[in-house]
N, C-alpha and C positions, 0 to 999 in steps of 0.2 A: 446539641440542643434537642434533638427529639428524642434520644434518650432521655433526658433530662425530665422532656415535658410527657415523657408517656404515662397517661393513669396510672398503671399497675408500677411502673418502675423508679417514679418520682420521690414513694417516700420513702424505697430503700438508699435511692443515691441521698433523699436529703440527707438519713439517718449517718451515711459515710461522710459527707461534704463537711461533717462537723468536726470529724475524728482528726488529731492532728499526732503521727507516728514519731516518735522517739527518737526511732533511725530506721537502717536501711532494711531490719531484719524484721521489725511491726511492722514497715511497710508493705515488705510481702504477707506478711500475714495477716495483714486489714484485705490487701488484693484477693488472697485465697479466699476469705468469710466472705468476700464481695461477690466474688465469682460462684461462690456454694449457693448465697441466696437465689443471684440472678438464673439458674444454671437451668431450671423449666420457664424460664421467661424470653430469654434470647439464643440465638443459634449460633452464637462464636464471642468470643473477643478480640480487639486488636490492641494492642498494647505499642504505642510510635515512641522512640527514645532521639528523639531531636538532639543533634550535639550528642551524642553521647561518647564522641571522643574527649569533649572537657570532662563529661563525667571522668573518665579514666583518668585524665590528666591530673584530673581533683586530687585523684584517691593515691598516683603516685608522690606527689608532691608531698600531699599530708600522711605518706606512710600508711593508708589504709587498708582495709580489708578489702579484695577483691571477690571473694566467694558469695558476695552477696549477688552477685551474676550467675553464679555457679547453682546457686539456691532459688533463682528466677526459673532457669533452666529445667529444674527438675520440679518444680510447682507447675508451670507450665506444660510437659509433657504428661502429669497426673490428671488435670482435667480430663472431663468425661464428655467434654466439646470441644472444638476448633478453637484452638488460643494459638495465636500471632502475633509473636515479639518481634517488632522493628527497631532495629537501631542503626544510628546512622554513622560511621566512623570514615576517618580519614586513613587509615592505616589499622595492620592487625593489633589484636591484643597486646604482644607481647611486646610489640613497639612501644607501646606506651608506658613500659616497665623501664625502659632506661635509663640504665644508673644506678640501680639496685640490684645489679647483679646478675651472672646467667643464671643462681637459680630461679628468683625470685620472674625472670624473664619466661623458666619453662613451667611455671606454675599456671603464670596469666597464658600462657600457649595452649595448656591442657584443659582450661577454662573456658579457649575460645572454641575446645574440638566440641562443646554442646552446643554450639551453634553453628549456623550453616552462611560460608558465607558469599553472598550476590555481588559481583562486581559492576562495579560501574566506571566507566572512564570518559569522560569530558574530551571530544574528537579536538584534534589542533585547531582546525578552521572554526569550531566552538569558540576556544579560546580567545582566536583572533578576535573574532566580534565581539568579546567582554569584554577586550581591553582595549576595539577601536570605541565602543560604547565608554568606557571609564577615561577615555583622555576626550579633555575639552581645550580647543585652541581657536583664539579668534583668528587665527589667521588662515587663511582658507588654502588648500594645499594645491602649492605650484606643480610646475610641470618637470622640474626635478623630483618632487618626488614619486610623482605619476611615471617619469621611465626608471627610475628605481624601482619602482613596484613593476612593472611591465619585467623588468631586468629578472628580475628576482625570480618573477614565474615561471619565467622562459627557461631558466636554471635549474628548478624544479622539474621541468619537465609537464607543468598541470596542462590538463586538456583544456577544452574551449568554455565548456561548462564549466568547470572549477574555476577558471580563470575568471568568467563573469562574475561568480558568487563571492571570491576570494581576493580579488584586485580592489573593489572599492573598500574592505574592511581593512587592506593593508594598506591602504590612500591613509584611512583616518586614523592609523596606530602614532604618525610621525608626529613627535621628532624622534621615537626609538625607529630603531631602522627595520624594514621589514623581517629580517631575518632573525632579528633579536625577539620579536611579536611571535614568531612561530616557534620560535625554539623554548619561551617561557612556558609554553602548554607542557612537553615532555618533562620541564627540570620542574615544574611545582610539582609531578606525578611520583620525584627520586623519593626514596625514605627519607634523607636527611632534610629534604624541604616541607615537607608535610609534617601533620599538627600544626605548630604554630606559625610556619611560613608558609608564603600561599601566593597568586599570582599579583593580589589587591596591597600584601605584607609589601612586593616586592615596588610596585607602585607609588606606594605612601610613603615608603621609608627616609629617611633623613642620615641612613649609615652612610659612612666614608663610600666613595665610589658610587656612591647611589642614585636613580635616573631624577628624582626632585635635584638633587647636588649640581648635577648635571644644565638642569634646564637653569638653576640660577646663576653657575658661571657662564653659561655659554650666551651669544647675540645674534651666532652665523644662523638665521633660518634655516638653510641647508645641511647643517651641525647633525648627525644622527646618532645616537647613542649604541654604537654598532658593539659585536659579541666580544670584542676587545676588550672594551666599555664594563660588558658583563661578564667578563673572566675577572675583573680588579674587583669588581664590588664582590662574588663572592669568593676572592681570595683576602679579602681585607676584613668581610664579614663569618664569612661561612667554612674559611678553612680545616679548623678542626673537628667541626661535625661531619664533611663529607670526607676525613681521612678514617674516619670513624664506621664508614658508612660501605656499603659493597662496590663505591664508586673508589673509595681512597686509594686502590691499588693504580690504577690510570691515573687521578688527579696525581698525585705525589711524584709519575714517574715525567708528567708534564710540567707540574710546578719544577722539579731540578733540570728540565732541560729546559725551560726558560729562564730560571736563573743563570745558568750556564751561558745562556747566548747573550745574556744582559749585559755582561762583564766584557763582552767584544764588541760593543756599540761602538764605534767609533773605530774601526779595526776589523779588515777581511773585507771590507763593503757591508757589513753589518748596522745599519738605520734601524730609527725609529719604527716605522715600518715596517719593519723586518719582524722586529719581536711582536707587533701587532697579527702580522699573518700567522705566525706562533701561536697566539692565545687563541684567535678565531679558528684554526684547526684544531686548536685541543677540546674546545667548546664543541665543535660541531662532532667532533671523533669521544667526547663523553656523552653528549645528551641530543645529537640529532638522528639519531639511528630514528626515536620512535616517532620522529616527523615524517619520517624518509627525505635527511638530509644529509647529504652527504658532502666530503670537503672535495669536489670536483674543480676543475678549472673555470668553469661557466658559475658555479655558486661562489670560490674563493672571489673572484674577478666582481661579482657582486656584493659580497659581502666587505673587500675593503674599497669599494668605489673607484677603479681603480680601470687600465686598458688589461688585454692579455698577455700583453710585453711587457708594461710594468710585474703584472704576476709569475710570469715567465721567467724574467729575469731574478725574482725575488728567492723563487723554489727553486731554481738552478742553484743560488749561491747555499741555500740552504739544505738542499740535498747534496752539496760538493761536502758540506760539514759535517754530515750522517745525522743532521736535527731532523727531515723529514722522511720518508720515504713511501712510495707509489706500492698502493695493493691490488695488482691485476685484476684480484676476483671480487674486491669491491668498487676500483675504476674509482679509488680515491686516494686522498694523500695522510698522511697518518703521521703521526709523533715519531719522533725513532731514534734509539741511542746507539751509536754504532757499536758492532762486532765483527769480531774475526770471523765466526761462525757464519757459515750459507746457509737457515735452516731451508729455503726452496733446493736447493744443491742436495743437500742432504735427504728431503723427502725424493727429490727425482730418483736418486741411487737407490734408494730403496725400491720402489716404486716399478725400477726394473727388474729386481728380485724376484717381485710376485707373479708367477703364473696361474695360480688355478682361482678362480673365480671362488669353486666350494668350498676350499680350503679358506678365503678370507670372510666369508657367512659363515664358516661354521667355529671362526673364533672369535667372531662377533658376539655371541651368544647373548641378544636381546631377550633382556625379561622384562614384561609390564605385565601389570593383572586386573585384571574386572572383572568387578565383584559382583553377583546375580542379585540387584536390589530388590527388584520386584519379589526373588523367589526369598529373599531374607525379611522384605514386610509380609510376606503372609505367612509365612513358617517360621521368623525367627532363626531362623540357621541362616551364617553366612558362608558361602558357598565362593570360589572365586575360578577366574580359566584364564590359563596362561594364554597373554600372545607371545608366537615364538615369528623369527624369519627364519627360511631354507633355501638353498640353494635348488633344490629339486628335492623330487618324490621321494627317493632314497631318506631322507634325512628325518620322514613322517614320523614310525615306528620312535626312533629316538630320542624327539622333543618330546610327543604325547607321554615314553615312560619317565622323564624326566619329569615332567607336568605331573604325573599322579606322586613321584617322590616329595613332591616341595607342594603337595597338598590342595594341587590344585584339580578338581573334575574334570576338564578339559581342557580343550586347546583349540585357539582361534591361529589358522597359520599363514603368513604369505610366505608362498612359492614366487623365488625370481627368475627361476630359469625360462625365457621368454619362449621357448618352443613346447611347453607343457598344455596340454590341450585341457579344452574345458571337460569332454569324455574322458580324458585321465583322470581327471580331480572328482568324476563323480564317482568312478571305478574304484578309488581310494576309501572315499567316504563309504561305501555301502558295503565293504569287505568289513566295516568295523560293526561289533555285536551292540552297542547303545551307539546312542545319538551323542558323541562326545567329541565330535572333531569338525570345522569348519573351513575349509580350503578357499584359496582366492589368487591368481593371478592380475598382477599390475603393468600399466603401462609404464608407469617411474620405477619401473625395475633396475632401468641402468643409470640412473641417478643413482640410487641404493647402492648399488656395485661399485662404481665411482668413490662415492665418501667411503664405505666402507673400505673399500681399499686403501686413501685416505689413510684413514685410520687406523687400519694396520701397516699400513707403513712408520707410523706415528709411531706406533708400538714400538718395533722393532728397533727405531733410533731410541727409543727412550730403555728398552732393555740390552741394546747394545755397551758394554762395558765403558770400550775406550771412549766412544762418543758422548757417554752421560756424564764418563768422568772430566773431559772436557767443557760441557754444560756445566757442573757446579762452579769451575774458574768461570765462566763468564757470563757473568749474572745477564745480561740484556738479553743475550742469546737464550740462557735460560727462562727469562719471562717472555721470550717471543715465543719459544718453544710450546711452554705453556699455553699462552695463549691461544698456539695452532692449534693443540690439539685439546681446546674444552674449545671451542671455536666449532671445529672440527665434529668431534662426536655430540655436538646441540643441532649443529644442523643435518647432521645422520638420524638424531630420534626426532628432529620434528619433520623431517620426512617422513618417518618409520609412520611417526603419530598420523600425518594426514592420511597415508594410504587406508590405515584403520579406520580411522573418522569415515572413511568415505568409501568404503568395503563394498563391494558386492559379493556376497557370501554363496559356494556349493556345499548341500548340507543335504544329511539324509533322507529328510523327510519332505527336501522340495525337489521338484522335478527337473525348475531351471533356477537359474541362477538370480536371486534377489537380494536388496540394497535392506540392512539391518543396522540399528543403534545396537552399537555391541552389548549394551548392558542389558539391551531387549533380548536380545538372542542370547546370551547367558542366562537368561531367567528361564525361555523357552527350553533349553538344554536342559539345565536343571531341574525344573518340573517335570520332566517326559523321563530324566535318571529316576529322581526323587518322588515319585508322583505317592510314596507314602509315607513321608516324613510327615512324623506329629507336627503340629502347632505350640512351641516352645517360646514363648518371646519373654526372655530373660537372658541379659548379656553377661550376666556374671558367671553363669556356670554353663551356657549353650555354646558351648567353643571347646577344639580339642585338647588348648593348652590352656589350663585357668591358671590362673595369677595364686598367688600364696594364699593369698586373706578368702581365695575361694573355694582353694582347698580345705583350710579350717573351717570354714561352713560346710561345706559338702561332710566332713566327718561328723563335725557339731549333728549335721540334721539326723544323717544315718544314726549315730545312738540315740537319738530321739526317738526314730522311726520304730527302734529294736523295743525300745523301755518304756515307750509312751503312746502306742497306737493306738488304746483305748480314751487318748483324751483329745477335748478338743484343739487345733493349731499341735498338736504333740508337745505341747505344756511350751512350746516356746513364748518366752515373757518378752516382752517391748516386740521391736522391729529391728531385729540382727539382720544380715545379710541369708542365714538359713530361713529366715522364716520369709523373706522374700521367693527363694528357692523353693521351698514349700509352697507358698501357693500356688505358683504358676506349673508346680511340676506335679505337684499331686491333689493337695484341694481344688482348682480351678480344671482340671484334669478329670475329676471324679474318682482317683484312686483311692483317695483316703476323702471317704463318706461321713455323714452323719446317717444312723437309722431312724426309723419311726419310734425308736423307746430311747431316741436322744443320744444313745451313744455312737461314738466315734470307732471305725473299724477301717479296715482294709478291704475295697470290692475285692468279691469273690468270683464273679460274673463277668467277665470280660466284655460279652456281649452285649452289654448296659451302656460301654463308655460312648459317651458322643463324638469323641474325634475319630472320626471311619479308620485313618489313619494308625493310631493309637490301638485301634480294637486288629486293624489286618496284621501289623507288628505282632501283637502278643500271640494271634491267633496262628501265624507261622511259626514261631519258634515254640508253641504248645505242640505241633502237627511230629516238630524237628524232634523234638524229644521221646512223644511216642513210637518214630519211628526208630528210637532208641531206646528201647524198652529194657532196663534193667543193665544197659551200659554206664561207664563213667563219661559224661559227658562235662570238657573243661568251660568255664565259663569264660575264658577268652576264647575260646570257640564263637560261643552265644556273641560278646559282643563285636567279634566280625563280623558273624551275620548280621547283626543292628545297624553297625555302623555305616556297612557296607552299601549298596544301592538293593531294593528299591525304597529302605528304610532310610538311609545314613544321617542316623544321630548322633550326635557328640560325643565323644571320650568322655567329656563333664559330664554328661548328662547320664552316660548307665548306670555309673554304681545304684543312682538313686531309681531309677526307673526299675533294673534290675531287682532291687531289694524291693519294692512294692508288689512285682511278678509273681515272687517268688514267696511273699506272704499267701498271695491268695490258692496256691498249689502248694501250703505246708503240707497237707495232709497225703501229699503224694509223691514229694520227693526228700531225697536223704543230700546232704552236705559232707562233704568232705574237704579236707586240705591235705597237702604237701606235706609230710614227714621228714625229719633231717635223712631218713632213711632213702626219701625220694619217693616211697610210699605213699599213696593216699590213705589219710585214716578217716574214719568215721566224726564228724563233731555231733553230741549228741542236742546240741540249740547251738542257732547263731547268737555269735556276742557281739561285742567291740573291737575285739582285734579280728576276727571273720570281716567287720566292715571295714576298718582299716586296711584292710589284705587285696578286698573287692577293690577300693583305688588304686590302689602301689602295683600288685601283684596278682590281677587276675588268673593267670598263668599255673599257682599256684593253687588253685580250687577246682572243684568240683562237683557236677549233682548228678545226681540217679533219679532218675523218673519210673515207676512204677504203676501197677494196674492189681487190682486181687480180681478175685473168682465169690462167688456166692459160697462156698463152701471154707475160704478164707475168710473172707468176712465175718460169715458168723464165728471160726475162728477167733478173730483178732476182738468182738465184740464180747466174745467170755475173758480174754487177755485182760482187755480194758476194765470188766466186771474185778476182776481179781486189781492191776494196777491201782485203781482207787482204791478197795479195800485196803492196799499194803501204805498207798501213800495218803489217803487221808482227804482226797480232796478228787473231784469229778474226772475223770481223764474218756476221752474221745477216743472212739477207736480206728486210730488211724496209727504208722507202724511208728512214727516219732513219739507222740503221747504215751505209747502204751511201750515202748521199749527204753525211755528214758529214767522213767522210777526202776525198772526192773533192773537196768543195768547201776543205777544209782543207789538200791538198798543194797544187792549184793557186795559190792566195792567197800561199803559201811558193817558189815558183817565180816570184822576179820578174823574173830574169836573163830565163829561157826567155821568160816570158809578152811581158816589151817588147820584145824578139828576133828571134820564132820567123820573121819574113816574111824572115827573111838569113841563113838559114842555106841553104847550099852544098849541094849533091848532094841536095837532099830534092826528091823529084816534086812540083809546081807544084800537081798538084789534092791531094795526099797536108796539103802545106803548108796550101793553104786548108779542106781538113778539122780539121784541128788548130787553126786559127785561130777556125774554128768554135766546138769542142770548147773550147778558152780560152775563147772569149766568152761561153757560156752556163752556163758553172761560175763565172765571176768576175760574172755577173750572177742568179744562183741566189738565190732568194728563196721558193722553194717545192719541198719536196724530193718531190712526187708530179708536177707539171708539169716538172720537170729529168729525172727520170729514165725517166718513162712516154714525156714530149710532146719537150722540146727536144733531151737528150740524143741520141735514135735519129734525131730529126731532124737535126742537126748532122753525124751517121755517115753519113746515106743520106736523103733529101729523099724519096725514095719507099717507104721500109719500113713493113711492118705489124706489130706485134709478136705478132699473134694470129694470123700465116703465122710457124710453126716453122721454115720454112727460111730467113727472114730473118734470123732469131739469131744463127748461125753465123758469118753474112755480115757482120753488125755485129761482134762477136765481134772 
């Protein structure tokens, strides 16, 4: 409303409020006209997408077009002010694609990567109180289910405070049973129950097995609709979506061993009962982990209302059958199909194999990378640093080379050798030449050492021959197996992860040791490497490896840049991907100018450009050349030095940077390429395949930077006098302009050239001066040694070009 009703902005919305869009692609385009007008009137937009999971849902159902989000996305990062697109989903994008296929799934995936996204999760004891608020019963609750709930807590283990807060919310759940009320928080959170199932779906329902079904057959007030209850409704309802789903590997292996046990009711001591504590362990062992419920003797014993004799004697008979079995390191009781196979037997044996601590960190070989955002929003360059683990010092030198192999700047590392002192780790750091390495010692050291050992044990059974081959006969044994070890190496990286998360970092530039977000301290790295990387922000071509379609522009623009530098954009029509490339790399840049008489050129003046950065790059590799005066110097040379620190620009990014350099020093350096001979020859202009080469094959190129003398010059300024006259049109006295017609008429002159020793009346030493003169133009391969060295030689065997009065005389 006070947008609405503000003076100034009233009669633009009314003007919009009238407008009624088509579809979803007017409608961003009424949004952008909207946002253009408002754009000096207000200082952001927010944009809220309430539901915008049924949007999606809409658009699969009716087969439609997703990219109209895609097209939000990039309207939205175009504004020239703060635009905030909110939308609210229950699940990712690509979730909402199912059923239409994995590709059509990795489309909506690559849709969702333009957005950024904020999780939110609804805490269990949240939950509780939604759904002690959504049941209404007149009947006020007894004192059964007040030590049911007392029961249940105690089981859990809640302290005194949670237990205040949490006991009367689970008073008011009944008649579902408390443990049924906490465990619907985690299962509405699974993939398969979200979208259109939800905790209120599961409330209202009227499906088979369902808790309304429930309350109209039953009369026991004391009756609870316990996780038994909730294993039949969603096997009656929900079967096939959660075999479908990252749960279906567990459901499936618990739905056939409760089938299994079903068939012996009445046989072995096998009761009702029986299969009841069944379903309530597979429920708690699929979806109570993210309650932190576990199937213990104290939760089972409350969860089938029951003594611990009766449960006692239940998991006795059912562990005699190999349906259950006890997991020490989780202190619960777990689904279980027997096997011949001991995988705990089998990690022990292992387990005693390994002796050396380094030896099992160092075939560990954890990679994660964080990437320097801070230093990629201000430069555009993304930059990344490996975190490695080590056993000790030793092992520094060979992560950090590994690190710069796989492209990344540095290296964040924990050291676990717990006798490593923090004056070692600084002594470390300060022996290195950049600020590229951060060291840290942990107290979960021998945790780390523990799992990973673990895990290499793992290893070793699972690449041990005879034992694997054993494993594929015995599938259960094979999916425990499995199970240990992704089990296993999750809870080795999310240790790994929390030590990171919670770093205190020894680094070059502090003197003690202090606490850093790693992405902060990657940025800091990076800028103290980088401190003169341009300003590039262009994702299509500012990266070492560009994608195909950004190699085809990258060429597209370069022949542009060759054939079109006098115009304006370099004659690029609409908005291709080069002409994106083009702005941000040389018109936004100021490489490629307009003049005051309107035309379009290439700066000459380095020292004009506004990015400091920009100007100290060119201005070094100007310094690198002169100090190579009249050398070949390769240009995969040059683009080490760029790429390298204190510059490191992108592989993408030189040809084009390169070839803008390189216009504004025509007049002073020569091109050369690669000969099948392996020779460098002369080109006398860059072309198209010179730019084509600068991508592919730097390697293969070449320039000579040069300097004349005042008595060269006026030299090359009678050459140039003479050049025009033969070709017809202005030529600059520089050694390219003025040695390109010369070596270009002679080449065209084949009559004269095969000829000239027979023609008649001409003076005998006049003739072998010109014979001369042909032979070192039709052998011209370097147009600063033809015109300084051979040419004046060819005229006069004893002239100086730095004696003025020789000039004349060549002349």
């Amino acid at each position: 409303m006070a947008v609405s009703e503000h003076s100034h902005l009233k009669p633009i919305i009314n003007t919009y409020c009238m407008k009624n869009p088509a579809d979803e692609y007017e409608l961003v385009a009424m949004w952008n006209e909207l946002f253009c007008a408002l754009s000096s009137k207000i200082d952001g937009v927010f944009i809220f997408a309430d539901e915008m999971g049924k949007m999606l849902d809409h658009i699969n159902k009716n087969k439609g077009d997703m990219h109209v989000f895609q097209e939000i996305g990039e309207r939205v990062t175009r504004m020239d002010f703060p635009v905030l697109f909110l939308g609210l989903l229950h699940q990712t994008f690509s979730e909402y694609a199912k059923g239409r296929g994995s590709k059509k799934e990795e489309e909506w995936a690559k849709i969702q990567g333009r957005y950024c996204d904020l999780l939110y999760n609804v805490t269990t004891d949240e939950t509780v109180s939604i759904i002690s608020s959504s049941i209404k019963s007149d009947i006020e609750p007894n004192e059964y289910q007040k030590e049911l709930v007392e029961r249940v807590v105690d089981a859990l283990g809640c302290d005194n405070a949670r237990k205040s807060i949490v006991s009367p919310r689970l008073i008011a759940t009944a008649p579902l049973h408390p443990l049924t009320a906490i465990i619907l928080g985690p299962l509405a959170k699974r993939s398969f129950s979200q979208n259109e199932r939800s905790t209120f779906g599961f409330l209202n329902s009227n499906e088979p097995a369902s808790f309304n079904l429930f309350l109209k057959s039953t009369t026991d007030v004391n009756a609870r609709y316990s996780l038994a209850h909730l294993w039949d409704y969603l096997d009656a309802n929900l079967q096939f979506v959660i075999t479908n789903s990252r749960d279906g590997r567990g459901w499936m292996m618990a739905s056939d061993i409760i089938q299994r046990i079903e068939r012996l009711v009445g046989s072995n001591g096998i009761t009702a009962d029986s299969i009841r504590l069944v379903k309530t362990i597979a429920i708690i062992n699929l979806f109570g982990r993210a309650a932190l419920v576990f199937a213990n003797e104290s939760v089972l014993s409350a969860a089938m209302q029951c003594s611990y004799q009766e449960l006692t004697d239940m998991i006795g008979l059912l562990s005699a059958l190999s349906v259950v079995t006890y997991r020490k390191h989780q202190n619960s009781w777990e689904i279980f199909e027997g096997s011949d196979i001991n995988i705990n037997e089998l990690l022990s044996k292992m387990l005693s194999q390994v002796d050396s601590d380094s030896k099992v960190i160092e075939s560990l070989d954890y990679s994660e990378y964080v990437m320097a955002k801070g230093h990629y929003h201000e430069s555009g360059t993304i930059r990344w640093v490996k975190q490695s683990v080590i056993f000790d010092l030793d092992g520094v030198e060979g992560v950090v080379k590994r690190a710069k192999r796989e492209g990344a700047f540095g290296c964040f590392v924990v050291v676990l050798d717990p006798h490593v002192t923090d004056k070692e780790l600084r002594e470390t750091v300060l022996k290195r030449e950049r600020e590229d390495l951060a060291l840290m010692t942990t107290s979960h050291s021998e945790d780390i050492i523990e799992l990973a050992r673990d895990v290499y044990a793992l290893e070793l059974i699972k690449h041990d021959k005879v034992i694997s081959t054993a494993l594929q006969a015995d599938r259960v044994a094979a999916k425990e197996f499995e199970y240990r070890y992704i089990y296993t190496q999750n809870l080795l990286r999310e240790k790994i992860s929390l030590v990171f998360r919670n770093a205190i970092w020894v680094t070059k530039t502090e003197n003690d040791k202090k606490f850093y977000q790693i992405s902060f301290l990657a940025k800091c790295m990076a800028d103290d490497i980088y401190k003169y990387t341009p300003k590039i922000h262009n994702e299509i071509i500012n990266r070492n490896k560009i994608s195909a379609s950004a190699v085809s522009a990258t060429k597209k623009l370069l022949e542009a840049m060759i054939n079109h530098g006098s115009v304006a954009g370099l004659g690029i029509d609409g908005f291709p991907p080069e002409k994106a490339i083009y702005m941000s790399l040389l018109r936004d840049t100021g490489l490629h100018w307009q003049a005051k008489d309107n035309c379009w050129s290439w700066l000459q003046d380095h020292s004009t450009l506004k990015d400091e950065c920009l100007k100290e790059m060119f201005s070094a590799i100007t310094e690198h050349l002169r100090s190579k005066k009249g050398e070949f110097i390769s240009i995969a040379d040059i683009r080490d030095i760029w790429t390298e620190e204190p510059y490191g620009i992108t592989k993408g990014v030189f040809p084009i940077l390169f070839m803008a350099y390189s216009f504004a020093l025509r007049s002073q350096i020569a091109f050369y390429e690669k000969a099948i001979s392996s020779e460098l020859e002369y080109l006398p202009e860059v072309d198209v395949e010179y730019a084509y080469k600068l991508q592919k094959s730097p390697e293969d190129l070449a320039i000579k930077y040069f300097e004349v003398s005042n008595g060269e010059q006026d030299w090359l300024n009678k050459l140039a006098a003479i050049s025009s006259e033969l070709s017809g049109r202005k030529i600059n006295p520089n050694f390219i302009e003025i040695s390109t017609p010369l070596v270009t008429i002679i080449h065209g002159q084949l009559n004269w050239v095969k000829h000239i020793h027979t023609y008649e009346g001409v003076d005998s030493d006049l003739n072998k001066v010109c014979r001369n003169v042909r032979d070192v133009l039709l052998r011209a391969n370097d147009p600063l040694r033809l015109l300084i060295v051979d040419l004046p030689h060819a005229l006069d065997p004893d002239c100086k070009l730095n004696d003025e009065a020789d000039i004349p005389h060549l002349i």
